[in-house]
C-alpha positions as CSV (number, residue, x, y, z in Angstrom):
1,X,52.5,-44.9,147.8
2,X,50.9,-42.0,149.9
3,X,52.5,-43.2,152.7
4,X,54.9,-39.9,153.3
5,X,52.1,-37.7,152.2
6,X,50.1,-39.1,154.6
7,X,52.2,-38.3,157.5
8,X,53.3,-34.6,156.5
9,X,49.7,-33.4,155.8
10,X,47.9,-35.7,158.9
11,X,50.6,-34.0,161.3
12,X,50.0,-30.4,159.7
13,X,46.0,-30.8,159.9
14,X,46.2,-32.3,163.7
15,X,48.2,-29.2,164.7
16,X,44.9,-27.3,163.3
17,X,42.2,-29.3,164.7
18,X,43.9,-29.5,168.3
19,X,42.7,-25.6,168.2
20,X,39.5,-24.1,169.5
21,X,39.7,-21.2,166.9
22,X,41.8,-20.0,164.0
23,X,43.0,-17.0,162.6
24,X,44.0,-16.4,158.6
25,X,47.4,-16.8,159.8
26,X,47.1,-20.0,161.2
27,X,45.7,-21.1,157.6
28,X,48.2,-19.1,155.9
29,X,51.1,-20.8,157.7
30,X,49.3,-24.7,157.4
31,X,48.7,-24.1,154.3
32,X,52.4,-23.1,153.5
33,X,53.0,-26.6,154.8
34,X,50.8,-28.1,152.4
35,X,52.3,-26.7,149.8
36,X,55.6,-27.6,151.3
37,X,54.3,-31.3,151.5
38,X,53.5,-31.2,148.5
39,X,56.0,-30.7,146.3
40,X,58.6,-32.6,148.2
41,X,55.9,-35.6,147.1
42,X,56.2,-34.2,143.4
43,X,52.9,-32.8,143.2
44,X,53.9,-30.7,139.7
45,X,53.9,-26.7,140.6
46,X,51.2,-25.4,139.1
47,X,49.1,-27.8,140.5
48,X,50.4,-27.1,143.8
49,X,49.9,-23.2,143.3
50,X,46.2,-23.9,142.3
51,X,45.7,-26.4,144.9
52,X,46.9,-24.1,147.7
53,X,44.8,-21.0,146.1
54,X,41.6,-22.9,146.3
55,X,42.0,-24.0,149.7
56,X,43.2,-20.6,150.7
57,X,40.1,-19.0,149.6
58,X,37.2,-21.4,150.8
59,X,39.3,-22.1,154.3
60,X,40.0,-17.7,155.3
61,X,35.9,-17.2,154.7
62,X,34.2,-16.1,157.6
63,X,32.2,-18.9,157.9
64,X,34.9,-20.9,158.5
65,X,37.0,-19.0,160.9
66,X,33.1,-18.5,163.1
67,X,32.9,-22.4,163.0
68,X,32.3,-24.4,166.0
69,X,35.1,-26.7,165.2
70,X,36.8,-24.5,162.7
71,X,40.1,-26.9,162.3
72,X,37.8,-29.9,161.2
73,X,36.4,-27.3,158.5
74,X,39.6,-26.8,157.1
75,X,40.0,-31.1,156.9
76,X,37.2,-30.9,154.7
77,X,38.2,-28.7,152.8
78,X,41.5,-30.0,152.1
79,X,39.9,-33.1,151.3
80,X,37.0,-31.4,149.2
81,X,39.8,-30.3,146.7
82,X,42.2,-33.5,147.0
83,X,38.8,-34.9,146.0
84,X,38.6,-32.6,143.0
85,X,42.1,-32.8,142.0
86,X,41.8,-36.2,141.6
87,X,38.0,-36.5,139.7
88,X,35.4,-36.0,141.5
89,X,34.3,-39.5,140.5
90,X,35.7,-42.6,139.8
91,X,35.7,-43.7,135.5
92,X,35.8,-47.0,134.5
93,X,36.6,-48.5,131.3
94,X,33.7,-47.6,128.7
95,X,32.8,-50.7,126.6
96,X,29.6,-49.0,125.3
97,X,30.3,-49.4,121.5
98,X,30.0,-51.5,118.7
99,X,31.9,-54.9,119.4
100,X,34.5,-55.2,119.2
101,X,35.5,-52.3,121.1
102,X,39.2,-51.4,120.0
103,X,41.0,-50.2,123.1
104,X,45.1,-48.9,122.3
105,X,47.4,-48.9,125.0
106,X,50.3,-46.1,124.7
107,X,52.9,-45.0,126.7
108,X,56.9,-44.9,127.4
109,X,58.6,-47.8,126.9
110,X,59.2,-49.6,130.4
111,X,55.9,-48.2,132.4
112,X,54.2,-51.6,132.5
113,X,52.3,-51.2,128.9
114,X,52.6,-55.1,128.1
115,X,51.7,-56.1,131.4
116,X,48.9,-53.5,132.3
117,X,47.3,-55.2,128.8
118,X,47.1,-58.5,130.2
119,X,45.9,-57.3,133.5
120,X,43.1,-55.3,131.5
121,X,42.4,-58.4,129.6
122,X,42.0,-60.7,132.2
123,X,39.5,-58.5,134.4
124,X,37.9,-57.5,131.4
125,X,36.8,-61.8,130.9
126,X,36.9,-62.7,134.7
127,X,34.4,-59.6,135.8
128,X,32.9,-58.0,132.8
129,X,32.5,-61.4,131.5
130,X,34.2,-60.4,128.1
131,X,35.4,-62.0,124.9
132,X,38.9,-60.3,124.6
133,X,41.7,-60.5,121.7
134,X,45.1,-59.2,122.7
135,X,47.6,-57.7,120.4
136,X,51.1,-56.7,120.2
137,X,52.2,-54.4,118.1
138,X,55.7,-53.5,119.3
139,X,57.6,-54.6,116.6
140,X,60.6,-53.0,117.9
141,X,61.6,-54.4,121.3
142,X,62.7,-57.4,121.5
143,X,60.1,-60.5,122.3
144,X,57.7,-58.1,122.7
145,X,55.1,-60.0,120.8
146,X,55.9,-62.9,122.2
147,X,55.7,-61.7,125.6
148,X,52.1,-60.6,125.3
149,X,51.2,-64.4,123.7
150,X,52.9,-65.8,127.3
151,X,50.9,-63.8,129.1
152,X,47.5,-64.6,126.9
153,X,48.4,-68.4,127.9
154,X,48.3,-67.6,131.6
155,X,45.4,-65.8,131.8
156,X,43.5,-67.7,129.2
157,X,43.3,-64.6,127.2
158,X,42.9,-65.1,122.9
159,X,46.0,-63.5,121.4
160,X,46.1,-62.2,117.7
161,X,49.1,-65.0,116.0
162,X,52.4,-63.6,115.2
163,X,53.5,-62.7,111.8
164,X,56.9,-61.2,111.3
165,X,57.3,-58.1,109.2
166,X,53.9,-56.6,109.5
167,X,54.3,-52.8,110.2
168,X,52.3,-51.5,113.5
169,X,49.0,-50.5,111.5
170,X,49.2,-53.6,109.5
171,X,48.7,-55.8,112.7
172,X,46.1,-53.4,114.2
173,X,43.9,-53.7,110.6
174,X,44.2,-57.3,111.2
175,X,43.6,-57.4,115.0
176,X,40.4,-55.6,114.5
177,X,39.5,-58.0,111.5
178,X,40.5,-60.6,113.7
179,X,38.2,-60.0,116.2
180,X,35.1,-59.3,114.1
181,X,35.7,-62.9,112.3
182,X,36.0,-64.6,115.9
183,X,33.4,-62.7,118.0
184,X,35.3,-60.8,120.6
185,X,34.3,-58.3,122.1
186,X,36.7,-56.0,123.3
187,X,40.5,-56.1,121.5
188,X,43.2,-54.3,123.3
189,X,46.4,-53.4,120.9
190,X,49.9,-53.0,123.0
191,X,51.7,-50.0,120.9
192,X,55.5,-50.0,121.0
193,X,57.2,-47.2,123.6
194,X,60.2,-45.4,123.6
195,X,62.9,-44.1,126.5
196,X,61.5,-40.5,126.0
197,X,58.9,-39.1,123.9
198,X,60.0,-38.4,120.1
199,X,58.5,-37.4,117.2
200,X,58.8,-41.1,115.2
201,X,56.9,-42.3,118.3
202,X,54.0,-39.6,117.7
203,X,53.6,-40.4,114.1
204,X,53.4,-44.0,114.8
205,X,50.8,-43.3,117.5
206,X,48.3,-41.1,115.2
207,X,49.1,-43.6,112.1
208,X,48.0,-46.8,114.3
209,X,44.9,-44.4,116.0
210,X,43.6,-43.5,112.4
211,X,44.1,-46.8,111.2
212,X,42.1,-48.4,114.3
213,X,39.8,-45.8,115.3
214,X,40.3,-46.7,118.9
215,X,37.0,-46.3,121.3
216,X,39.9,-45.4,124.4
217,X,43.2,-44.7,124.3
218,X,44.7,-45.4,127.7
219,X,48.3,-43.7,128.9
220,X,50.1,-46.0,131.0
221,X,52.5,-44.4,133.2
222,X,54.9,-45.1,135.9
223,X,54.1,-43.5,138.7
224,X,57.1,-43.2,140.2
225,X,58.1,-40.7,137.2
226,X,57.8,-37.6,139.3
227,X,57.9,-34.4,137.7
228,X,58.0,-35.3,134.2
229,X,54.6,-37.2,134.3
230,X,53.0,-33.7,134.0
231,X,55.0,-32.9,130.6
232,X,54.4,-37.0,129.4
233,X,50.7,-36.7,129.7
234,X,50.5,-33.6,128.4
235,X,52.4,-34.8,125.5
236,X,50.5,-37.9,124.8
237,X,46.9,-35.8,125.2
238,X,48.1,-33.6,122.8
239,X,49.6,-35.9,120.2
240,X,47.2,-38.5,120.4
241,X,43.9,-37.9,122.6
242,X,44.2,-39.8,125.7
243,X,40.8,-41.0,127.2
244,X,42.2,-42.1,130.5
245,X,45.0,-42.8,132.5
246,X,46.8,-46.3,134.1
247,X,49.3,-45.7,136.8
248,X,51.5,-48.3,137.4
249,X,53.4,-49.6,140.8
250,X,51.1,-47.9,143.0
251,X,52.3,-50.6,145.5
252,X,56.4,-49.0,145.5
253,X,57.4,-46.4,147.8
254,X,57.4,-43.5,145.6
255,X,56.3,-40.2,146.7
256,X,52.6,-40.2,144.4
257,X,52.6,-37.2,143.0
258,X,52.4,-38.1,139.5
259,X,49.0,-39.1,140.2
260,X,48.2,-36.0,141.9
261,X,49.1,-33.6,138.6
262,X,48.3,-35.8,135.9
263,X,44.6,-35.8,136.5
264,X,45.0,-32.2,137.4
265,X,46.9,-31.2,134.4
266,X,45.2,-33.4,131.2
267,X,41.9,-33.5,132.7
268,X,41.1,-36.8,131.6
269,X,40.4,-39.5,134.5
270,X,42.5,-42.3,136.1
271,X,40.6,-45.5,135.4
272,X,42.9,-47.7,136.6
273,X,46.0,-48.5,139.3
274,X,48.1,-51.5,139.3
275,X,48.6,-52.3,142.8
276,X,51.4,-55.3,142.4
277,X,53.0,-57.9,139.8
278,X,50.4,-60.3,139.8
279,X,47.6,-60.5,137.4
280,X,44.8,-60.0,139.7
281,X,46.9,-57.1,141.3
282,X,45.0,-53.8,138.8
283,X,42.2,-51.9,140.8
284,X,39.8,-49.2,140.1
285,X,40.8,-45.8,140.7
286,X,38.3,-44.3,143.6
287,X,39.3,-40.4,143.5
288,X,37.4,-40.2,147.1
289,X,38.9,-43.2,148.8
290,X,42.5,-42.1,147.5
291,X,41.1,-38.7,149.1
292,X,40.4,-40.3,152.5
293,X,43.6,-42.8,152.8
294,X,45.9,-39.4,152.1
295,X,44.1,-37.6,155.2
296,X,44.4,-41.0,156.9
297,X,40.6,-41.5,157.1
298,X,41.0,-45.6,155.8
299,X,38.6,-46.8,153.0
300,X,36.2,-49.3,154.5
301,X,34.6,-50.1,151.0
302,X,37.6,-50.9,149.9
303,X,38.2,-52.8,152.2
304,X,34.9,-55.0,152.1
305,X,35.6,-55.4,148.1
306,X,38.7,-57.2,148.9
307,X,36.9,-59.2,151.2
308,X,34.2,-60.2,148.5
309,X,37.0,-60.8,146.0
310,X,39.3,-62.9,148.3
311,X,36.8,-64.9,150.4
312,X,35.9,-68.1,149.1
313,X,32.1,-67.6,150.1
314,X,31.5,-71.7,150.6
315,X,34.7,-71.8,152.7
316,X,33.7,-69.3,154.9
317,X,30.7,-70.7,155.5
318,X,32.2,-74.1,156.1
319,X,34.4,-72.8,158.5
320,X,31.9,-70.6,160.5
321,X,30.0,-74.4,160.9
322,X,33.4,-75.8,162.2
323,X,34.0,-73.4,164.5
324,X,30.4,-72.9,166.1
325,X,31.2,-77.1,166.8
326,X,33.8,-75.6,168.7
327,X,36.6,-77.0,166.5
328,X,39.4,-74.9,165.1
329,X,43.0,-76.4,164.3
330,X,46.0,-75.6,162.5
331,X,45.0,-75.9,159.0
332,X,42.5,-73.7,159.9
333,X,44.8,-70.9,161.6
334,X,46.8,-71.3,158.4
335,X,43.8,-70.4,156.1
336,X,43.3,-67.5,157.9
337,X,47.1,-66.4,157.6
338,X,46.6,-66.8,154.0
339,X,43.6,-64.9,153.4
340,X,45.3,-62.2,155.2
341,X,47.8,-62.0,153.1
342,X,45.6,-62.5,150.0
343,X,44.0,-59.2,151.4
344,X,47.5,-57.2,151.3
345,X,48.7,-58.6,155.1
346,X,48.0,-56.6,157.9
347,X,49.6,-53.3,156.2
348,X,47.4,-53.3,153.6
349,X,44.4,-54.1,155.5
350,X,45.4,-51.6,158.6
351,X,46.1,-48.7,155.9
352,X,42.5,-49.1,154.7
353,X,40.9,-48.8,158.3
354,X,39.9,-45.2,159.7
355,X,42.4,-44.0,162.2
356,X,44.8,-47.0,162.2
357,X,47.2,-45.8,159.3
358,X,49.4,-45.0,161.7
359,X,49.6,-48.4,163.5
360,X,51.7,-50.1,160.7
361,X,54.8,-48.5,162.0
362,X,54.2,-49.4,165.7
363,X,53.1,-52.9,163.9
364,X,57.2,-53.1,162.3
365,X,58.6,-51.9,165.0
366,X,57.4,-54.7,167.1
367,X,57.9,-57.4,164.0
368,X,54.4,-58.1,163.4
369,X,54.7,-57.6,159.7
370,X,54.1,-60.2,156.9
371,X,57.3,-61.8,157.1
372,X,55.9,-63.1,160.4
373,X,52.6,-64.8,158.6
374,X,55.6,-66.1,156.2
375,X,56.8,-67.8,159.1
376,X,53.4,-68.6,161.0
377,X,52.6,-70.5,157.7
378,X,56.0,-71.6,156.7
379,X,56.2,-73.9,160.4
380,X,52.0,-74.8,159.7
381,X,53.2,-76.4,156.7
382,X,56.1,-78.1,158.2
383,X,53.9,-80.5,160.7
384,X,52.4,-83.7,159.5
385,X,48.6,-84.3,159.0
386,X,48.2,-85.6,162.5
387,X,50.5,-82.7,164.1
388,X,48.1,-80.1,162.6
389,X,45.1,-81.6,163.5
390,X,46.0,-81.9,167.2
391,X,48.8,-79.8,168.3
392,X,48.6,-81.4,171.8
393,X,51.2,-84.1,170.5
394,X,54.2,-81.1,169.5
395,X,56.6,-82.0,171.9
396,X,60.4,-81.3,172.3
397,X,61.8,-83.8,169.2
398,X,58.7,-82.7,166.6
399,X,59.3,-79.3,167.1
400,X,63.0,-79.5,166.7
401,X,62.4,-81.6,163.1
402,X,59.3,-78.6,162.4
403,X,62.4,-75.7,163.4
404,X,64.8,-77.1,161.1
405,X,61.8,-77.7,158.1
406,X,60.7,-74.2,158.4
407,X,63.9,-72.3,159.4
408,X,62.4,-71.0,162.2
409,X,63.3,-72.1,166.3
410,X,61.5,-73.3,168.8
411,X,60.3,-70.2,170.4
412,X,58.8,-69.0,167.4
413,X,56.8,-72.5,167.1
414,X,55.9,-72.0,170.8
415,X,54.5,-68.3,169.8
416,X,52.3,-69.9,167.4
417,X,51.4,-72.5,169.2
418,X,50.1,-70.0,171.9
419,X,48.3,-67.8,169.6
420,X,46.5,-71.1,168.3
421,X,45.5,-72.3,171.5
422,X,43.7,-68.8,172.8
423,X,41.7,-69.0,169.8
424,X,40.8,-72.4,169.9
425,X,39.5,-72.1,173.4
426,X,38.0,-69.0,172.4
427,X,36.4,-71.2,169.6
428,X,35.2,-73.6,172.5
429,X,33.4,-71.5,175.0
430,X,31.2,-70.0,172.0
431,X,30.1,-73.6,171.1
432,X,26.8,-74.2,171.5
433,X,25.6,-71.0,172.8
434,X,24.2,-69.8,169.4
435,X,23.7,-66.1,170.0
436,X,25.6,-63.8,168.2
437,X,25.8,-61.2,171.2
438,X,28.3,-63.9,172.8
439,X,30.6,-63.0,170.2
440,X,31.7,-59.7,171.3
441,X,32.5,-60.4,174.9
442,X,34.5,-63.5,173.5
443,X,36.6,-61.7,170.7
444,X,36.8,-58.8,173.9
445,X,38.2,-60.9,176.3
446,X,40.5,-62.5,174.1
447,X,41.9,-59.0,172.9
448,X,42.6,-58.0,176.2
449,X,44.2,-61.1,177.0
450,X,46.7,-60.6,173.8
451,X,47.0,-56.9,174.8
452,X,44.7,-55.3,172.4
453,X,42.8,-53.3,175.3
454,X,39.7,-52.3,174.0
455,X,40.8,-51.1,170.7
456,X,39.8,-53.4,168.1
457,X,37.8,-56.1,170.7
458,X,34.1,-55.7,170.4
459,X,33.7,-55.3,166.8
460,X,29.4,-55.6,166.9
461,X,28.5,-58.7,164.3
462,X,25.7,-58.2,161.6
463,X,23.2,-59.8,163.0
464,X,23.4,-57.5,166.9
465,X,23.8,-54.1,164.7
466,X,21.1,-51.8,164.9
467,X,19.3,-50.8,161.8
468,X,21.4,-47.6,161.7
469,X,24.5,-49.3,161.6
470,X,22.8,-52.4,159.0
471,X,21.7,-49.6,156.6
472,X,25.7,-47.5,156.5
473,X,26.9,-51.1,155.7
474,X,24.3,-52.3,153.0
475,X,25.1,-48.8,151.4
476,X,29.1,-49.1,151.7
477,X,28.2,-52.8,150.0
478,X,26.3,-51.3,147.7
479,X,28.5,-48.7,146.6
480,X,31.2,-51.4,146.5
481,X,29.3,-53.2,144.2
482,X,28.2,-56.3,146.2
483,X,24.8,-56.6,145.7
484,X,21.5,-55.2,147.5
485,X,21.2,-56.3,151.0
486,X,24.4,-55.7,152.2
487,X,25.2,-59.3,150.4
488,X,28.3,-59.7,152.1
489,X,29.4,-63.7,151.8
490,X,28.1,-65.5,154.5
491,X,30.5,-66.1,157.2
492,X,31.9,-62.6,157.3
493,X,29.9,-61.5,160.4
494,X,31.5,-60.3,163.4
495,X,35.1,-60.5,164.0
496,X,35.1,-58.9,167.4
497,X,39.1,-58.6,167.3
498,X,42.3,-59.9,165.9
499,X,43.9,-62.5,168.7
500,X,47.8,-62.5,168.2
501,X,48.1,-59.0,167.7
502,X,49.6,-57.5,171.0
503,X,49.7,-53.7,171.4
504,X,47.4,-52.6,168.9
505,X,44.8,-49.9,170.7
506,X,42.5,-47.8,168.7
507,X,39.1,-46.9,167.5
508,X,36.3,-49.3,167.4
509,X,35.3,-49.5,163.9
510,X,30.9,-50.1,163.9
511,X,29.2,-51.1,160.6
512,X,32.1,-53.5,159.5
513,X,30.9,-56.5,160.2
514,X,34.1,-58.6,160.1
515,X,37.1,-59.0,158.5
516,X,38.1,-62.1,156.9
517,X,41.1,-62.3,158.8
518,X,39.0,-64.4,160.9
519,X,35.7,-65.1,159.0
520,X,32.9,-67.6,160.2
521,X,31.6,-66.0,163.6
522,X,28.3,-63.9,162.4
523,X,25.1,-65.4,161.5
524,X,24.7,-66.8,157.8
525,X,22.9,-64.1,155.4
């Protein structure tokens, strides 16, 4: 989403930081790129004005310009007020009332009401571990109603039973009736939306939040609107008494800046950002981490949250038993593929890692994208039981049939097969040695080998990090919301590198641990 952002302001703040000191016209002129960047990313005006004001005033002190590193202190500061633009903190969802708690979902018609519900819903009883009634009450468009009731069956979500002719408030008196008879504890109502904001809509709105007496009232909004998002929020908080804010396609190409000036403008917190279609795809909205992925610092926690949520923890630790034997096949390469892409491929997990936000168009240029794990998996899947468990026996005539199963050629097959067979004899000179420290000079040989150089080889495991490095991860964990101990699942120690990824230099990045990418090398928590 930040993506063009990303690049406009890490270009503008390099150009600073490359300098041993600044005067207030090198500010004034970055900061006349700022504002620049911003509002070609549809960051609303005012916002920008007061953004650039702000920055203007903390970055021209003299404290700054008498800084050692002055061009880092303007970084901060930049990121300071992102930071604040945004909320300072991040909000979740407040369930502390009186079951059930009525939540009411508004919003134009078309942002993703209906769905965002269900997502709601569904995290709601998988993580909060709540009893949750879903109800429609968008009588107008059609199949609304019954929408909502298919997606209550596929998440396993109770949904309040249809009856036709009811007006609005009727069905939200009966939705909170509902769920005091059956014991819920949360019910979300999905209000009907319009094209554009009308005064039918408004007086539908207050009707059903009298009626109700909602504990939140979340606005869910594209945020690919642009522009208008400032005027629809400021509508809706003024008509109605938003509590928070849902963006919507996070995931699409759009330029961000609707979540930029709606916080900034209402006041009133993002809670939530749907990152994808799926179900599962809703995430909480980290005003910092947003902060750090603009200014293409990466967001580690996040990063080890989607590792906790992705990672099968048994698995992991099955497989880290398999491969200290010294055995790794295709079905296991394939795993790893998948739980990759389960993380958001390598894009995803690249965009989250300090300093390598820029890799993922190096990464496409030189097709190593997800379409290629697509592939990877596509021709795993095309091979017979006995094919994947000992690749020795893919000659000419089963790779031609494996080619022609998967769409792919021969040279492809022979790619993967390579990439297979460096890890697998990685896999095999760490057998039976038991000491963690053997890891790294593995995982850094095999990097170089694949052309990785001494980027991304030599990730330390948990159990050879100092206590320095221990602590920053137990607290990252913590924060993250994994438990005390940096309780990490086992199995997640110690990647070292990524094999198969050729040309991929850069930091290394201490206190991770390992990505689950290729999980199973550290020693068992």
């Amino acid at each position: 989403m930040f993506e063009n952002l990303q690049d406009r302001l890490g270009s503008i703040l390099n150009g600073l930081t490359g300098r041993g000191a600044l005067s207030e016209a090198d500010v004034t002129a970055a900061l006349r790129e700022v504002r620049r960047a911003l509002l070609e990313a549809d960051v609303a005006l005012e916002v920008v004005r007061s953004f650039t004001d702000k920055v203007r005033e903390k970055a021209v002190g003299a404290s700054v310009l008498k800084a050692i590193k002055p061009g880092q202190m303007v970084v901060k500061i930049v990121h300071d007020e992102l930071v604040e633009m945004l909320g300072s903190e991040g909000v979740a969802i407040d369930l502390h009332a009186a079951a059930p708690v009525v939540i009411m979902m508004v919003g134009l018609q078309g942002s993703g009401k209906t769905t965002t519900t269900g997502k709601i819903a569904k995290r709601l009883t998988d993580r909060d571990k709540k009893k949750v009634l879903m109800a429609s009450l968008d009588t107008r468009r059609p199949a609304a109603q019954e929408q909502l009731r298919q997606l209550g069956v596929q998440t396993g979500v109770d949904t309040l039973p249809i009856i036709a002719g009811q007006s609005p408030t009727d069905i939200a008196s009966r939705a909170v009736q509902a769920a005091k008879l059956g014991g819920h504890d949360v019910v979300i109502l999905d209000t009907a939306g319009r094209t554009h904001i009308d005064e039918p809509l408004m007086m539908e709105m207050a009707d059903i939040k009298k009626n109700a007496k909602p504990h939140e009232i979340l606005l869910v909004a594209d945020s690919l609107t642009g522009q208008d998002a400032v005027n629809l929020a400021r509508n809706f908080d003024e008509r109605v008494g938003i509590t928070g804010l849902v963006l919507t396609r996070m995931d699409g190409d759009g330029r961000g800046g609707a979540a930029l000036s709606m916080r900034a403008v209402t006041g009133k917190p993002i809670k939530l950002i749907g990152t994808g279609e799926r179900m599962g795809e809703l995430d909480e909205f980290h005003p910092r981490r947003i902060a750090d992925r603009i200014l293409g610092m990466g967001d580690i926690v996040s990063l080890v949250e989607k590792a906790a949520e992705n990672i099968d923890a048994e698995k992991a630790a099955a497989m880290a038993k398999k491969m200290q034997s010294g055995k790794f096949d295709l079905n296991d390469l394939a795993d790893q593929l998948g739980q990759m892409k389960k993380m958001g491929g390598m894009g995803g997990i690249m965009g989250l890692m300090p300093g390598m936000a820029g890799m993922k168009d190096k990464m496409a240029a030189s097709g190593l994208n997800d379409k290629m794990f697509d592939r990877q998996i596509a021709i795993i899947s095309s091979m017979t039981k006995a094919e994947r468990a000992n690749p020795d026996i893919l000659k000419h005539s089963r790779k031609k049939r494996i080619a022609a199963g998967s769409g792919t050629d021969a040279a492809e097959i022979n790619k993967l097969l390579k990439m297979h067979r460096g890890m697998a004899d990685m896999m095999k000179a760490m057998g039976g040695k038991g000491k963690g420290g053997i890891m790294k000079q593995m995982m850094g040989g095999l990097a170089g080998k694949m052309g990785l150089g001494g980027g991304m080889g030599g990730m330390p495991d948990l159990a050879n990090m100092d206590p320095k490095q221990l602590e920053a991860l137990q607290k990252q964990a913590e924060a993250a919301g994994l438990g005390k101990g940096g309780g990490l699942p086992p199995g997640l120690g110690g990647m070292g590198g990524m094999p198969g990824l050729p040309g991929l230099g850069g930091p290394k990045l201490p206190g991770l641990g390992g990505l689950p990418g290729l999980p199973g090398f550290g020693k068992k928590k």
